[in-house]
ZAKERO-915725 format. One record per residue: residue number from 0; x, y, z of N, C-alpha, C, O in turn. Coordinates in Angstrom, 1 decimal. Example, Ala and Ser with C-alpha at 12.3 -4.5 7.8 and 13.67 -1.06 7.14 Angstrom:
<pts>
0|13.2|-5.7|7.8|12.3|-4.5|7.8|13.2|-3.3|7.8|14.2|-3.3|8.5
1|12.8|-2.2|7.1|13.7|-1.1|7.1|12.9|0.0|7.9|13.4|1.1|8.0
</pts>
This chain:
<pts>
0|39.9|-18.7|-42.4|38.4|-19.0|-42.3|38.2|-20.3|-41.6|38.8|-21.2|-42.2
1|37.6|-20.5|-40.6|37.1|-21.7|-40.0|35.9|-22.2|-40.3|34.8|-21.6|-40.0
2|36.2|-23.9|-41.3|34.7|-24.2|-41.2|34.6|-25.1|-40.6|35.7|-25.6|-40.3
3|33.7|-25.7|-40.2|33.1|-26.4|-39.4|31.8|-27.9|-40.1|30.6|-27.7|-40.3
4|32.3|-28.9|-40.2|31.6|-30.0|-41.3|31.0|-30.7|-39.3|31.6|-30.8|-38.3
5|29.4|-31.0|-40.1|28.0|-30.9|-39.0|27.9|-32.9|-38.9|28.5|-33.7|-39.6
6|27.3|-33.2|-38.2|27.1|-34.4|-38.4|25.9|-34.7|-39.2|25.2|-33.7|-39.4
7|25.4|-36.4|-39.8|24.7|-36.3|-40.8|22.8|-35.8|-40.3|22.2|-36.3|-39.4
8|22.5|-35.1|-41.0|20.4|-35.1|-40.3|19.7|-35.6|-41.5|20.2|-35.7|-42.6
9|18.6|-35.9|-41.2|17.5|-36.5|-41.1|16.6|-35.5|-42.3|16.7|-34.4|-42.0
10|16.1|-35.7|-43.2|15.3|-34.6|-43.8|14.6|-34.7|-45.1|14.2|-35.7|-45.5
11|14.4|-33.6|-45.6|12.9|-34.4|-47.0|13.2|-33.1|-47.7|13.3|-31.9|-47.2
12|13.2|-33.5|-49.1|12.9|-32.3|-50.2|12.3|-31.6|-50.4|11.6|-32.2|-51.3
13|11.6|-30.2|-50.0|10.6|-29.5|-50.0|10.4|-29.2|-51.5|9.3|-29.3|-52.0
14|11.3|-28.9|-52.2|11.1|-29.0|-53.6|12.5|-28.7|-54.4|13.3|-27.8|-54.0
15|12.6|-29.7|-55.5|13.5|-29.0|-56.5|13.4|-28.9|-58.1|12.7|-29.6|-58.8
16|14.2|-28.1|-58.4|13.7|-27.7|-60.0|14.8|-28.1|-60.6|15.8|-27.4|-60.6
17|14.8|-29.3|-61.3|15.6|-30.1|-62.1|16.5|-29.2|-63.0|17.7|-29.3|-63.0
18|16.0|-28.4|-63.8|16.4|-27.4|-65.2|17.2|-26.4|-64.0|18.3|-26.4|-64.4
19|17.2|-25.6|-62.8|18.1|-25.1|-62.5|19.1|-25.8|-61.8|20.2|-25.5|-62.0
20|18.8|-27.1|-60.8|19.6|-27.4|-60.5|19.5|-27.0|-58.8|20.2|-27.7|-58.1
21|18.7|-26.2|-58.3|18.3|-25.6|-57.3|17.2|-26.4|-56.7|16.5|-27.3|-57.2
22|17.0|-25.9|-54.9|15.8|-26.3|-54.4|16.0|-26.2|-53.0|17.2|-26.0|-52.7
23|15.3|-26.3|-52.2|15.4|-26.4|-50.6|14.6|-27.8|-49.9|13.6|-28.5|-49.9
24|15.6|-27.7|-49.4|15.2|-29.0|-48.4|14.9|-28.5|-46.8|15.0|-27.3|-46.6
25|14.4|-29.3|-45.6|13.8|-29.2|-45.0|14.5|-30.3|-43.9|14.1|-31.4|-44.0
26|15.3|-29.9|-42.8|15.3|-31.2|-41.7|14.2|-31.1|-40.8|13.3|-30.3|-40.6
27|14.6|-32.3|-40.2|13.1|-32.7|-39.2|12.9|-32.0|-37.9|12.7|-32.6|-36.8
28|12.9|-30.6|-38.0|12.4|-29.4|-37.3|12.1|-28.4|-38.1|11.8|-27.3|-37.7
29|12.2|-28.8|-39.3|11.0|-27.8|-40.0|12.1|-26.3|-40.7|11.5|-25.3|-41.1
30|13.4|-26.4|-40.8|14.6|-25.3|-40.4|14.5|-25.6|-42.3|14.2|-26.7|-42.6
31|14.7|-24.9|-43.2|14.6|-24.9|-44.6|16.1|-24.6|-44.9|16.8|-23.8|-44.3
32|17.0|-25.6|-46.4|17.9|-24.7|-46.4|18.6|-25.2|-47.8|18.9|-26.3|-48.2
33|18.6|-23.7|-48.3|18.9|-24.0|-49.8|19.9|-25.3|-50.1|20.4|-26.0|-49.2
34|19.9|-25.6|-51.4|20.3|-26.9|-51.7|20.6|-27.0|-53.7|19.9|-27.0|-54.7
35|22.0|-27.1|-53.5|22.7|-27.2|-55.4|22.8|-28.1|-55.5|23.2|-28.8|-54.6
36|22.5|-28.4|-56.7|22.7|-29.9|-57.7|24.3|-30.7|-57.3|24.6|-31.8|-57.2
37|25.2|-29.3|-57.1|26.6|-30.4|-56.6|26.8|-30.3|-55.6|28.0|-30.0|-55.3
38|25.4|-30.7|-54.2|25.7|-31.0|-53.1|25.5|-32.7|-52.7|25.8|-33.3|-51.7
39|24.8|-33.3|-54.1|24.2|-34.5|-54.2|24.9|-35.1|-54.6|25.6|-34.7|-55.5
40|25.0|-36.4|-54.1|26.1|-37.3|-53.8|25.4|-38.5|-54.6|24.6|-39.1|-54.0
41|25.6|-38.8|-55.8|25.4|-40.1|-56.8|26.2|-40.4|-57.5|27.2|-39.8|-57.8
42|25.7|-41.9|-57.9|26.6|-42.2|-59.1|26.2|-42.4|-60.4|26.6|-43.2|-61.2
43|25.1|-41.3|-60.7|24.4|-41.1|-61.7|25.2|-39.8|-62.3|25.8|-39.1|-61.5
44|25.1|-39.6|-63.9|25.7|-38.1|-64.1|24.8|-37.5|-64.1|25.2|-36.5|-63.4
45|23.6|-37.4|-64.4|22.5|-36.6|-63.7|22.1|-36.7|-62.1|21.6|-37.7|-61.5
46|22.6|-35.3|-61.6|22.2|-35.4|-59.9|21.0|-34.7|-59.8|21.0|-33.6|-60.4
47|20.1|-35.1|-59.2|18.4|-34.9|-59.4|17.8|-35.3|-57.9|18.1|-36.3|-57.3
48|16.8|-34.1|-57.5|15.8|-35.0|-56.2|14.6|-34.8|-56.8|14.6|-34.3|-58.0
49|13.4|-35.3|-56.2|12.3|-35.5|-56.1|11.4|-34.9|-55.0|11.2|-35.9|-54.2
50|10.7|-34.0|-54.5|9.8|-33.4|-53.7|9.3|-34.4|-53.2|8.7|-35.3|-53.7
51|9.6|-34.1|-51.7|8.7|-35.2|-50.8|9.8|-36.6|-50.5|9.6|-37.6|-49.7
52|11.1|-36.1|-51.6|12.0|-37.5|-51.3|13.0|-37.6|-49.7|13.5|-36.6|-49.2
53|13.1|-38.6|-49.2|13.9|-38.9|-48.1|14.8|-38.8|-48.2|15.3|-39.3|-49.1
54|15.8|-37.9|-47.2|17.3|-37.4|-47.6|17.9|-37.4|-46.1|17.3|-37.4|-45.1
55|19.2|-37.5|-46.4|20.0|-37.7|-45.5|21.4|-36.6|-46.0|21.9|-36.7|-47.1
56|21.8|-35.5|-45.1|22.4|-34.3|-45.6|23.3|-33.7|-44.8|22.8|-33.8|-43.7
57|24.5|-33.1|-44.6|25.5|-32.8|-44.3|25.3|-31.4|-43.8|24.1|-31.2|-43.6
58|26.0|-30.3|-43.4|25.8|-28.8|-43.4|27.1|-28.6|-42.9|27.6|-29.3|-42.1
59|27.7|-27.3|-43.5|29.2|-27.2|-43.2|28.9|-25.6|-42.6|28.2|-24.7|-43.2
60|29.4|-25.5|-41.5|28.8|-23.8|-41.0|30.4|-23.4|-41.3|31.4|-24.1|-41.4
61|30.3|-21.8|-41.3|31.3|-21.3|-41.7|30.9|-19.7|-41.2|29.7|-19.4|-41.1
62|31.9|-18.6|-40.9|31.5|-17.1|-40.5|30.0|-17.1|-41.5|28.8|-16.9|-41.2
63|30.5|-17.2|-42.7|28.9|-16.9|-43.6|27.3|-17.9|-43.3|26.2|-17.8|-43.9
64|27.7|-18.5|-42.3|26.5|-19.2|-42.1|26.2|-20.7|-42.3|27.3|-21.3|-42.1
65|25.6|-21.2|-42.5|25.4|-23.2|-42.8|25.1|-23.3|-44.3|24.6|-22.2|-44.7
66|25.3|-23.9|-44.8|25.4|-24.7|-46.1|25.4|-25.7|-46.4|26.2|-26.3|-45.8
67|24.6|-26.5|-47.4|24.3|-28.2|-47.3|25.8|-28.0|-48.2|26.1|-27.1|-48.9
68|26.6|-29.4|-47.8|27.9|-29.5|-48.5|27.3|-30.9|-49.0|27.1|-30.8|-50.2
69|26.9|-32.4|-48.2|26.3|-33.6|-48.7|24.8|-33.8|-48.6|24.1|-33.4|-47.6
70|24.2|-34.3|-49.8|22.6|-34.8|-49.7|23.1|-36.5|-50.8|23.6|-36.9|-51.8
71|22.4|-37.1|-49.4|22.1|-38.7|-50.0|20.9|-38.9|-49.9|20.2|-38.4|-49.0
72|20.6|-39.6|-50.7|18.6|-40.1|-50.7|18.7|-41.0|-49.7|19.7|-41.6|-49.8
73|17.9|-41.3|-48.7|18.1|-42.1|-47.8|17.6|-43.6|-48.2|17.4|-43.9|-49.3
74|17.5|-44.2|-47.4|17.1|-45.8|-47.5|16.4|-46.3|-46.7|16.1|-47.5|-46.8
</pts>
C-alpha cells in the first residue's frame, strides 16, 4: 500500500462533538474532511476542538483516499 503524508494547510473547525470524539473540518477552499480525536496533536489528555477554531492539519492520501493524520490549533 502506498501512502503518501501531504504538506501542512491552513483551516478552521466546521464543527466537533466533544462526547464522540468526531467532526469535520474545513481548509481554506472550502474542501470538508472528517476528523478523530486521535488526529489532534496536544499535550493535554483530553484532545478537544472548538467550532470556528484555527487549525493547522496534515492529510495522508492513500488508494482509499485523504485522511487528516495531524490537526494543531494554530497560533
Amino acid at each position: 500500500m502506498n501512502v503518501r503524508s501531504e504538506a501542512w494547510q491552513n483551516g478552521v473547525v466546521h464543527w466537533f462533538d466533544e462526547m464522540t470524539g468526531e467532526g469535520l473540518i474545513k481548509d481554506q477552499n472550502g474542501k470538508s474532511y472528517y476528523v478523530h480525536y486521535s488526529a489532534i496533536e496536544s499535550s493535554n489528555k483530553w484532545r478537544n476542538l472548538q467550532d470556528e477554531q484555527k487549525i493547522r492539519f496534515k492529510l495522508v492520501t492513500s488508494a482509499n483516499g485523504s485522511q487528516v493524520s495531524h490537526v494543531k490549533v494554530a497560533k
